[in-house]
Each structure stands twice: as C-alpha cells, then as structure tokens.
C-alpha positions as CSV (number, residue, x, y, z in Angstrom):
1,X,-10.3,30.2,-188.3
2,X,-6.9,31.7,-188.2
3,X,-5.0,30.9,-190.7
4,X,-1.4,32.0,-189.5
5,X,-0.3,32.6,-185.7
6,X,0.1,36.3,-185.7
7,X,3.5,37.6,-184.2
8,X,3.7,41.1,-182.0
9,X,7.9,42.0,-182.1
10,X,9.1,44.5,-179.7
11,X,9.7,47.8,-182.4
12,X,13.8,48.0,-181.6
13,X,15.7,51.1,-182.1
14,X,19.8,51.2,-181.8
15,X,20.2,53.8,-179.4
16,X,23.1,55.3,-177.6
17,X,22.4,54.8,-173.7
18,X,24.5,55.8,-170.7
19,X,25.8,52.5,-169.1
20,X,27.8,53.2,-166.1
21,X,29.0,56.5,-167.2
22,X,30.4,54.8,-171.1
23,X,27.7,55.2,-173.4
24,X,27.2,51.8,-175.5
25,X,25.0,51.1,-178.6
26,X,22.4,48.5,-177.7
27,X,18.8,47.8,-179.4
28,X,16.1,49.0,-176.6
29,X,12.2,49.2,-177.6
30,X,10.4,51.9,-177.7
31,X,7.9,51.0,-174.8
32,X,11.4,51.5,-172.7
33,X,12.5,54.5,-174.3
34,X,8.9,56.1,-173.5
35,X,8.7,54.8,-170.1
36,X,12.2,56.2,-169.5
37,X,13.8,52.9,-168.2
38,X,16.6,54.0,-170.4
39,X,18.6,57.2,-170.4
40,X,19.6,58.1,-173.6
41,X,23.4,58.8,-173.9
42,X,24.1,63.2,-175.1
C-alpha cells in the first residue's frame, strides 16, 4: 500500500534563451536544456 501519490516535477531552471533574436528569461527544464530544444541566450 502507498500511502501518498508520489509526484515527479519537471527540475526548472531560469534561463536566459534567444527568442527571435531578444533574449528573454523563462523557466525551461533540464531534459530541454540537454536535448538542446533550447538555445541558451550569450
């Protein structure tokens, strides 16, 4: 028996990306970061 439901979160980072040229602080998981479905902003 299980007492709780376990939750998983994402593990979010604030990063600095490049969004059309502006870079922009948004919260992006590390699974994304890794993959490289973000670019980070220099």
């Amino acid at each position: 028996m299980v007492a709780t439901n376990r939750r998983f979160d994402p593990n979010l980072q604030r990063v600095r990306i490049d969004d059309n040229g502006t870079p922009r602080r948004v919260y992006v998981c590390t699974r994304c970061l890794k993959a490289g479905k973000v670019t980070k902003a220099a």
